[in-house]
C-alpha positions in Angstrom: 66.7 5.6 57.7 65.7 2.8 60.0 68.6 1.7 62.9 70.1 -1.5 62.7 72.5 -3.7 65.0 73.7 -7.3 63.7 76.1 -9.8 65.2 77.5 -12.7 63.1 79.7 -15.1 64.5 83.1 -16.7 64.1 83.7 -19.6 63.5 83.3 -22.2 66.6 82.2 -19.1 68.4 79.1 -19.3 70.7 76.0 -17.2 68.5 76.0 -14.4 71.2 72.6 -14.4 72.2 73.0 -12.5 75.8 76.0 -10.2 73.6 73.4 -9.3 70.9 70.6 -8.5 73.2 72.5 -6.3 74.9 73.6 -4.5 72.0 70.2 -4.2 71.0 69.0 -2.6 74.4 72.0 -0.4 74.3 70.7 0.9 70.8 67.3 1.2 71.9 68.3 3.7 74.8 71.0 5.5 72.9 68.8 6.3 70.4 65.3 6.7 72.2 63.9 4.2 69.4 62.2 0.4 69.6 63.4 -2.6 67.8 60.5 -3.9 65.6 61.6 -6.8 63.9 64.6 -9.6 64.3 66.1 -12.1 63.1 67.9 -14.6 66.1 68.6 -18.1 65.0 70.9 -20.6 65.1 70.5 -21.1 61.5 70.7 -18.1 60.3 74.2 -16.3 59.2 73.6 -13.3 61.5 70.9 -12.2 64.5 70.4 -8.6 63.2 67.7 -6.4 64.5 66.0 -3.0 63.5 63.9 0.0 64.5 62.2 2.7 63.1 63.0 5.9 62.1 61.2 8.7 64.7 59.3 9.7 62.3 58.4 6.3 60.3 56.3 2.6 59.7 57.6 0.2 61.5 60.6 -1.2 59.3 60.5 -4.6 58.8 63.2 -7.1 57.9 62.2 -8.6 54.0 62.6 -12.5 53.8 62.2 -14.8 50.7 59.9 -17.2 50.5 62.1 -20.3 51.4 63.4 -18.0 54.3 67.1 -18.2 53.5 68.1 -14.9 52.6 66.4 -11.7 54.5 66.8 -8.3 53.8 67.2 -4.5 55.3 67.3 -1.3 53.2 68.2 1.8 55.0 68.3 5.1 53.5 66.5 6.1 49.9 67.1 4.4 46.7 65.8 4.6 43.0 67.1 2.0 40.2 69.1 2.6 37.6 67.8 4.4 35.2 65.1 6.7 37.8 61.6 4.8 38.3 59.0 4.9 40.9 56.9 2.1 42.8 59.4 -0.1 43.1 60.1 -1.5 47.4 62.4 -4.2 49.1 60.6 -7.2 47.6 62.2 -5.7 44.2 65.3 -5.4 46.0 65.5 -9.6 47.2 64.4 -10.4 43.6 67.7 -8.5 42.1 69.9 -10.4 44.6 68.7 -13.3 44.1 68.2 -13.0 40.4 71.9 -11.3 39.9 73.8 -11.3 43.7 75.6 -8.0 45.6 77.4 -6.6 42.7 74.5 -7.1 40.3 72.1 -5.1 42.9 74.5 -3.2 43.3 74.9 -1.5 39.8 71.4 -1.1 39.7 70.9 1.3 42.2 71.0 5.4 42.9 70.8 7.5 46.7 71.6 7.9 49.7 71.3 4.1 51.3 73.3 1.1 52.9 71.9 -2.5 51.6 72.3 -5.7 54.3 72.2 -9.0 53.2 71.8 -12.1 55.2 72.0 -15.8 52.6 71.9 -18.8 54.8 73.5 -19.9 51.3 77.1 -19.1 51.8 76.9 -18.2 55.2 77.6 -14.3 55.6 76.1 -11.2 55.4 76.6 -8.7 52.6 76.4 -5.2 52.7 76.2 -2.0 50.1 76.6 1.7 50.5 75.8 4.0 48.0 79.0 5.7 46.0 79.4 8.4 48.3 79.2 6.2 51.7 76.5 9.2 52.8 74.6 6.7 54.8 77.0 5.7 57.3 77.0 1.8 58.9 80.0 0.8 60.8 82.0 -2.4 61.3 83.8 -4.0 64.7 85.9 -7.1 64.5 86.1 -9.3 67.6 88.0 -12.6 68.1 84.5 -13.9 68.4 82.2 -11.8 66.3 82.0 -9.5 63.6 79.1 -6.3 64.8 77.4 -4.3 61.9 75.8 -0.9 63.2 74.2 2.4 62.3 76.0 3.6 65.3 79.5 3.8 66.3 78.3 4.8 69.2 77.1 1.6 70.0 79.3 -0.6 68.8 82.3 1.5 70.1 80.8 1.4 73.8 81.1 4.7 75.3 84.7 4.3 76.8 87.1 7.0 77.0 89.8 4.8 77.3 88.3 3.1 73.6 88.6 6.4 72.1 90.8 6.1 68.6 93.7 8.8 68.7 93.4 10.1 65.2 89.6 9.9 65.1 89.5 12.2 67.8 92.1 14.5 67.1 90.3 15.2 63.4 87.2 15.9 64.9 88.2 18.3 67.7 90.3 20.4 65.0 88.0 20.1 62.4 84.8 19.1 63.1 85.2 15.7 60.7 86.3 11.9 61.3 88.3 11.1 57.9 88.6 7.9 55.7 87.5 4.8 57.5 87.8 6.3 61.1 85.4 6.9 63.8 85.5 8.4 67.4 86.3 4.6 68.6 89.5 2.2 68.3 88.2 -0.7 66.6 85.0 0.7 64.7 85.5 1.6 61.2 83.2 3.2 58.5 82.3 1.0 55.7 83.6 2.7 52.6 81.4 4.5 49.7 80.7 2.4 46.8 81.7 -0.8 48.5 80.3 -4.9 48.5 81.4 -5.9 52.0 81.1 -9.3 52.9 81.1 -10.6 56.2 81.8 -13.9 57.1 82.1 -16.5 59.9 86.0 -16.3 59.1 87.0 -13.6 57.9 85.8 -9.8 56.6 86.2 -9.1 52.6 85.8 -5.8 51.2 85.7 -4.6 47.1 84.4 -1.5 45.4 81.4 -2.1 42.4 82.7 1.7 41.5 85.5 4.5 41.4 85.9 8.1 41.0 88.2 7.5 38.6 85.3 5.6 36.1 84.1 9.3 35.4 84.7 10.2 31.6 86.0 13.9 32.8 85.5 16.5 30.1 83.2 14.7 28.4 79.8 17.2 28.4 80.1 20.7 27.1 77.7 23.4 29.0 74.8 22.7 27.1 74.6 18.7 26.9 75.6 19.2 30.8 72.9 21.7 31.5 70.3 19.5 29.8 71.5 16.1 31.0 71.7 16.7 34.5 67.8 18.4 34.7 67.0 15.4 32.7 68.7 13.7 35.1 66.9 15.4 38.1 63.6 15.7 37.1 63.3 11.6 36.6 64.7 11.3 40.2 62.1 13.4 41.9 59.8 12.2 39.9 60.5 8.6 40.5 60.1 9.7 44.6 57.8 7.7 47.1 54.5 9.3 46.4 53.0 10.5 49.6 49.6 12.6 50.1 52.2 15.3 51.8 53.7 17.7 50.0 57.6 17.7 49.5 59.6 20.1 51.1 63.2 21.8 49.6 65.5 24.2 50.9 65.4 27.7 49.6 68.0 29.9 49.9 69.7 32.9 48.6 72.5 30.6 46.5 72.9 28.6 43.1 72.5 25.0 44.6 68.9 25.4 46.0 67.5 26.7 42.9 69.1 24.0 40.7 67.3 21.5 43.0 64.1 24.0 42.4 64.7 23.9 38.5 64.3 20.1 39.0 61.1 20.4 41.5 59.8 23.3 39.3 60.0 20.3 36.0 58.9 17.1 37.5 55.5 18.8 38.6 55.6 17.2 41.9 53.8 19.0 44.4 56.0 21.0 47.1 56.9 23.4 49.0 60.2 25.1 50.3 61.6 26.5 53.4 64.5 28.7 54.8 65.8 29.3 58.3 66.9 32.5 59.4 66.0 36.2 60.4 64.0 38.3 58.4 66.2 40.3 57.1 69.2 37.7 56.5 70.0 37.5 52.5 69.0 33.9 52.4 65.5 34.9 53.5 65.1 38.1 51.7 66.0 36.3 48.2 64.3 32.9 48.6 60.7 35.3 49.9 61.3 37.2 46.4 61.5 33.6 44.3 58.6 32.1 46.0 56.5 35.3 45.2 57.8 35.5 41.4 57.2 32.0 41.1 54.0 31.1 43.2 55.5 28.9 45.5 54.2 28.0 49.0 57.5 29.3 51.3 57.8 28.7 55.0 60.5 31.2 57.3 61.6 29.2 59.9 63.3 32.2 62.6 67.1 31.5 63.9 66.8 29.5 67.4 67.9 30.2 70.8 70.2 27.9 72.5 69.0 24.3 72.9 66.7 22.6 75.6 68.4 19.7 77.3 65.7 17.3 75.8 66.6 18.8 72.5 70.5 18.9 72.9 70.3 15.3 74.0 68.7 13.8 71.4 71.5 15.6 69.2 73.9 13.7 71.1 72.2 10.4 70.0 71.6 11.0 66.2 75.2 12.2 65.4 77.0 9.8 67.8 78.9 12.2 69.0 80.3 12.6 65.2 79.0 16.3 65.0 78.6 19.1 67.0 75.9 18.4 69.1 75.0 22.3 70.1 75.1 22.9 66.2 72.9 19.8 65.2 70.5 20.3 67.9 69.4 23.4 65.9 69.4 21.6 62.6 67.4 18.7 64.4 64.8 21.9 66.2 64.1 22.3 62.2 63.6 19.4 60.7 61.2 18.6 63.8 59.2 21.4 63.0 59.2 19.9 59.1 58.6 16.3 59.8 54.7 16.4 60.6 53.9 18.7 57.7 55.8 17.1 54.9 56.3 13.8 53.4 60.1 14.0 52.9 63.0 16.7 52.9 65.3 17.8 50.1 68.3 20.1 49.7 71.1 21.1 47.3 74.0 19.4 49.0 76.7 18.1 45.8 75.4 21.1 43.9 78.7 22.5 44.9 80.1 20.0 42.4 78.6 21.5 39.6 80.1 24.9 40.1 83.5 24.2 40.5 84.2 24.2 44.1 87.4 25.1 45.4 88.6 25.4 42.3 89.9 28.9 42.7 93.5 26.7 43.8 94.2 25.7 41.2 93.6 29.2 38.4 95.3 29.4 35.9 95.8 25.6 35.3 92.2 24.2 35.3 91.4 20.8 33.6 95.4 20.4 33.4 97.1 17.0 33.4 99.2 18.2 36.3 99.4 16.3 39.5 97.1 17.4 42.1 98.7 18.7 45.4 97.8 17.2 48.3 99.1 19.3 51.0 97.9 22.5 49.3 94.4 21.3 49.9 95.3 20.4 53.5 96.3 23.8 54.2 93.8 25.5 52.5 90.8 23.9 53.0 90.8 21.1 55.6 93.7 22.7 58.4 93.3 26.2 58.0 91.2 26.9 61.0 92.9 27.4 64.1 92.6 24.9 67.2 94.7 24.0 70.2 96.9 21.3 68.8 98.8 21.2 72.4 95.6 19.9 73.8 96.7 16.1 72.4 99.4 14.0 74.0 100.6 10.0 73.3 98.9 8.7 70.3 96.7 11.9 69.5 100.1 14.3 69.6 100.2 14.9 65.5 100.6 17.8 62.3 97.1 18.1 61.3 98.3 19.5 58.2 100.8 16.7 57.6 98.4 14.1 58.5 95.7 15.5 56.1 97.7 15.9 53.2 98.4 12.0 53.3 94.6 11.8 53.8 94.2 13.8 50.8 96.9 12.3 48.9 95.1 8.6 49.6 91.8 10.0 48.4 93.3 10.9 44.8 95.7 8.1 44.1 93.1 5.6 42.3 92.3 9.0 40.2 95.5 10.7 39.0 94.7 10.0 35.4 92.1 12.4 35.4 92.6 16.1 34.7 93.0 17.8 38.6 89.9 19.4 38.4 88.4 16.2 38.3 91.3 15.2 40.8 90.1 17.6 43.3 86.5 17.1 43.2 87.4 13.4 44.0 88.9 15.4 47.3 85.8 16.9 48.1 83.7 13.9 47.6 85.5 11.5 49.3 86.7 14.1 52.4 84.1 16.8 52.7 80.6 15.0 51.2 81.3 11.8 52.3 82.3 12.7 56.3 80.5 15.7 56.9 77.8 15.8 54.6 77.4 12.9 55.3 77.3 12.4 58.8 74.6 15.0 58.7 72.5 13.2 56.0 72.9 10.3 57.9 71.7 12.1 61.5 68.8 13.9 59.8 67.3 10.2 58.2 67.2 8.9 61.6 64.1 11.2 62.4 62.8 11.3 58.5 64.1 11.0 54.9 66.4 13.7 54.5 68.6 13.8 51.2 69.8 15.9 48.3 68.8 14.0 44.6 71.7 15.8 43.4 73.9 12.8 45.1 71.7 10.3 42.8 74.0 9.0 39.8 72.0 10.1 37.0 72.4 13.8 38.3 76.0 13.4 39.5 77.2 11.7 36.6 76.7 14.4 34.1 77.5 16.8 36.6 80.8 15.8 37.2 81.3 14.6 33.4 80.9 18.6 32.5 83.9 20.4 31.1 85.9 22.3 33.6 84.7 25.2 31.4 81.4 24.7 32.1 81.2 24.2 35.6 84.0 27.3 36.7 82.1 30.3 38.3 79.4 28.8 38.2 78.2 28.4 34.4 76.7 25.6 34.2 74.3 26.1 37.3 73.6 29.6 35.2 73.5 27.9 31.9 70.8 25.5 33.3 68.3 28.5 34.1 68.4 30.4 31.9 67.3 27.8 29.1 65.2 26.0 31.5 63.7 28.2 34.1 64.3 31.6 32.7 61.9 33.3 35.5 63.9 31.7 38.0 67.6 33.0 36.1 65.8 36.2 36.7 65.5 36.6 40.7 68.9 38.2 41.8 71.4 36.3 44.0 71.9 37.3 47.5 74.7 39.5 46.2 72.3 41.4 43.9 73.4 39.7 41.1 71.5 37.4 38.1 72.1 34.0 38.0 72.6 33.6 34.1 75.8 34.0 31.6 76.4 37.6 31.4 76.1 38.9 27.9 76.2 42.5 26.4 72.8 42.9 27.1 72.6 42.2 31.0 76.3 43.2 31.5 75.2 46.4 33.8 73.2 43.6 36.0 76.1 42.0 37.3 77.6 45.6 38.3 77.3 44.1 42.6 80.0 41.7 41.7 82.5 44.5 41.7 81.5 45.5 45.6 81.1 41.4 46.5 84.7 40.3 44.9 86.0 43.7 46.7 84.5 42.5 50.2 85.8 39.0 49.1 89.7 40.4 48.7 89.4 43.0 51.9 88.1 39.8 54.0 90.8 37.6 52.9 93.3 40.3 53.8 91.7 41.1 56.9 91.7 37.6 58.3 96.0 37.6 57.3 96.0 40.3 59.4 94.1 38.6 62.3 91.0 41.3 62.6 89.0 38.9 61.0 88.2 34.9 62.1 86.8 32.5 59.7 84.3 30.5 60.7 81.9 27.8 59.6 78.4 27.6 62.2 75.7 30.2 62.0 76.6 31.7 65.8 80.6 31.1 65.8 81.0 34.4 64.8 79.3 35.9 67.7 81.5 36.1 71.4 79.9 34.0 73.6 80.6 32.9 77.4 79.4 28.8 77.4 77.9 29.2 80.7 75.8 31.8 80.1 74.9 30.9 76.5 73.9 27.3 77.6 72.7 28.3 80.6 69.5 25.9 80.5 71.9 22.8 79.5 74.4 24.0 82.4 71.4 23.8 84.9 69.5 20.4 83.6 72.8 18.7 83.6 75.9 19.1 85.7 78.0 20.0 83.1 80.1 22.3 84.7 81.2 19.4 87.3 81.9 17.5 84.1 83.8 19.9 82.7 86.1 20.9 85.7 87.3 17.3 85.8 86.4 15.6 82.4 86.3 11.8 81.7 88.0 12.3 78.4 91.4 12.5 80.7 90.9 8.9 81.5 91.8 8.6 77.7 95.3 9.2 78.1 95.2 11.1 74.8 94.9 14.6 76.0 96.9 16.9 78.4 94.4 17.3 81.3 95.5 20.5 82.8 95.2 22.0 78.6 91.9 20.1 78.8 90.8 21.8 81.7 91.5 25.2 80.5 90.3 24.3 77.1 86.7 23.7 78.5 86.3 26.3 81.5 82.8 27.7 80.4 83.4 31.1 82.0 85.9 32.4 79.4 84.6 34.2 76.3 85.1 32.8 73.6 84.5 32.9 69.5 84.8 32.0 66.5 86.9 28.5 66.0 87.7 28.9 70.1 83.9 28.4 70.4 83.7 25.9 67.9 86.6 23.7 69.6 84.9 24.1 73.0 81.1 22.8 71.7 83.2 19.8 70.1 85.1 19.0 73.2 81.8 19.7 75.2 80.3 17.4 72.8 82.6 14.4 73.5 82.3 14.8 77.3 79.2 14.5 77.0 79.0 11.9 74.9 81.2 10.1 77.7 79.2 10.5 80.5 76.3 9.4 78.8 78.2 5.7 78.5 75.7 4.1 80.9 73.7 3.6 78.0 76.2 1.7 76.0 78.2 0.1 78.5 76.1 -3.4 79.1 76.3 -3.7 75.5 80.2 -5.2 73.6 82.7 -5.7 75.7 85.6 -3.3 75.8 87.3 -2.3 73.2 91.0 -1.7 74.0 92.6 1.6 72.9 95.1 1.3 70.2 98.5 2.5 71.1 
């Protein structure tokens, strides 16, 4: 993913020149990156700019040949159906030859399209159908402001910082529906032509959830269409003279990805990350030896540097937990000069049913989906301090979610509500938080799951409920397509094939893994047990001394005792206070909250890189 900033004026407004560069020196420091190409004139619709990804050619803006229409692609693409050799110029000859929605249509990935056409004056822009790769939007009396970072174009104020936004993402680590951390910067939607103009901004979807023909694939056709599916897309992939590199774990969603390496005969290799005797890395070791494969153990990481926790701050925007990314980024670091592009399993949770267990005994039913159900269970059930939020930010999380969740499945109620609540998952979970990290990880290289790409998805998500509860038609897809692979055990010891009468005593470890399932689930009713959701969260930890390299390269702990996010107005700042002190253990989501408020303080008092960019953006009362 390359960075982009663009600017396009009102009508009567001045073009911006001193406001755009600016910007585009407030994204160069924010980011650490350099702009390498732009496009400022008078004549054009838009002055847009771009820069590199840190691990990338310089990325260039395309341009036709009469000059009046130019070009950026961000992210990865394929066409529709999976091909390879195909690069931007392709991309300018669809628009011109069909326009936005006709482009549109054509096209599978992770990515975000931007159009400029001196033609009708405005720019257009496309995201891919899950809105992965994230680009936000600012309106201004003057200007309309198109970014990769909200960051950016949000300014670094506390007192810009949007009420809801910010209340999601402290409680639950994820900015919802069109929101950001800013007042005035919004998310462009998934699957979604915007069009900017000098008067106004327009907005329509090319595609809906609710287009799926649910039900359609039994186990079989499913299993068959989506490796199909998945082999064309990798092999269709950028050839490189590096290897690939995939995810390994202990699971069911790495090894359909593997099915699909294993069949397109592209050369890779896989990786895992974690200590040598976590289940993740004993499992994936024992597939990579049945099967041949080159397999790389990356070992757990100690806190962050500074350098390293700061450069987190500046891919996820402050959108993520920084202490939690800066790990993920100490990875993918290590990665990036060894391998040509990185691959994972993320949206293979779609194909086994996730979440599903809410709704036994009425799968694939007609009956209406419930929203506030889904809330509870899945996006509010982790504790947080909700008294930590006054004026505008004072809300029910749970109430507020389950209107969230009840938006997400309106245009999709015709559909049976296992289709309903996968629509839930998509739009809410894979599109925010998946997302967010998808999008963070392409700003150092390409980073995606191929499982996102249509002509996996599709069939995928087109698969009887039947086929795709517990698991089956993962299972179903190994063992007629990769039977060596069906045969490594899970990481709870067992296979990942249908059970029969023949291997029935094989699957004798699910007894002891559904018993540990039920005495967890009763154990965290009975508060002995926290749930949690980051690889050390489950550890008690005392900030100061677990970040003790961060706490002496910045002065976080001045920060922290009196913190720039009480100039907000949004947060009780004697709660605030005692919700950051560094010097109180803590655990679990207590620790979780803290390295999210941490994060945003941060984020704050890092403003002097944004704040000669926009001009304010008032807080939204």
């Amino acid at each position: 993913m390359a960075h982009l900033i663009a600017l396009i004026p009102r009508v009567g407004a001045p073009t911006g020149g001193v406001a755009f560069e600016r910007a585009c020196a407030a994204l160069s420091r924010f980011k650490a990156v350099a702009i390498s190409d732009r496009i400022q004139s008078a004549a054009a619709p838009a002055a847009v700019a771009v820069a590199p990804a840190v691990r990338g050619l310089d990325k260039q803006i395309r341009r036709s040949a009469d000059g009046a229409v130019w070009l950026v692609d961000l992210g990865v693409w394929l066409p529709v159906p999976a091909r390879s050799g195909l690069d931007s110029d392709w991309l300018l000859a669809q628009y011109l030859e069909h326009g936005a929605q006709g482009l549109a249509e054509r096209l599978q990935g992770q990515f975000a399209i931007v159009i400029g056409d001196a033609r009708s004056g405005a720019v257009q822009v496309i995201t891919d159908r899950c809105g992965s790769l994230h680009l936000f939007v600012r309106e201004d009396p003057d200007a309309l402001w198109l970014s990769t970072s909200s960051a950016v174009l949000g300014n670094g104020s506390a007192r810009g910082l949007d009420p809801v936004g910010l209340h999601e993402f402290i409680a639950t680590g994820i900015v919802f529906e069109d929101r950001t951390l800013w007042s005035g910067v919004r998310k462009v939607p998934p699957a979604t032509l915007l069009t900017l103009g000098p008067e106004r901004a327009t907005e329509r979807p090319y595609w809906r959830f609710g287009e799926i023909q649910a039900e359609r694939l039994g186990t079989e056709q499913a299993a068959d269409a989506v490796l199909d599916g998945l082999t064309r897309i990798i092999t269709a992939l950028p050839e490189s003279d590096r290897p690939l590199v995939s995810d390994l774990t202990g699971g069911y969603d790495s090894r359909l990805l593997l099915a699909g390496l294993l069949a397109s005969g592209r050369r890779f290799e896989t990786t895992v990350s974690g200590a040598a005797d976590h289940p993740d890395v004993v499992v994936s070791k024992r597939i990579a030896l049945e099967l041949g494969i080159t397999h790389g153990v990356v070992p757990p990481a100690g806190p962050p540097s500074a350098e390293l926790f700061d450069a987190a701050l500046g891919l996820t925007d402050g959108e993520y937990d920084a202490f939690d990314y800066a790990r993920i980024l100490g990875v993918h670091r290590g990665l990036a000069g060894r391998y040509a592009m990185s691959l994972n399993g993320s949206f293979g949770e779609l194909a086994r049913g996730y979440w599903w267990e809410l709704l036994w005994p009425h799968l694939a039913s007609r009956r209406p989906l419930d929203p506030g159900l889904i809330a509870r269970k899945r996006f509010a059930a982790l504790p947080y301090d909700a008294a930590l939020f006054d004026g505008p930010a004072r809300l029910s999380l749970a109430g507020h979610l389950t209107a969230v969740a009840a938006r997400t499945v309106a245009g999709v109620a015709n559909l049976p509500n296992t289709s309903q609540l996968d629509a839930v998952y998509y739009g809410m979970r894979m599109q925010r938080w998946q997302g967010r990290i998808a999008s963070c990880t392409n700003q150092l290289w390409p980073s995606f799951s191929p499982l996102c790409f249509s002509e996996a998805l599709d069939p995928i998500l087109e698969a009887r409920a039947s086929a795709r509860f517990r698991s089956l038609l993962v299972r179903a897809l190994l063992a007629r397509h990769s039977p060596r692979l069906a045969a490594v055990p899970l990481e709870h010891g067992y296979p990942p094939c249908p059970a029969t009468l023949f291997n029935l005593p094989r699957f004798a470890p699910l007894v002891g893994h559904y018993a540990d399932k039920v005495l967890g689930k009763i154990a965290q009713r009975l508060g002995t047990r926290t749930q949690t959701s980051t690889p050390d969260a489950s550890a008690t930890l005392t900030p100061r001394a677990a970040y003790a390299e961060l706490f002496s390269a910045l002065p976080l702990a001045d920060w922290l005792a009196a913190p720039a996010l009480c100039d907000s107005g949004l947060v009780v700042p004697e709660r605030l206070v005692q919700a950051l002190d560094p010097d109180r253990p803590r655990r679990g989501s207590d620790l979780e909250q803290w390295r999210r408020l941490a994060t945003v303080e941060t984020l704050l008092r890092r403003g002097d890189r944004l704040s000669a960019a926009l001009p304010r953006v008032s807080r939204i009362t």
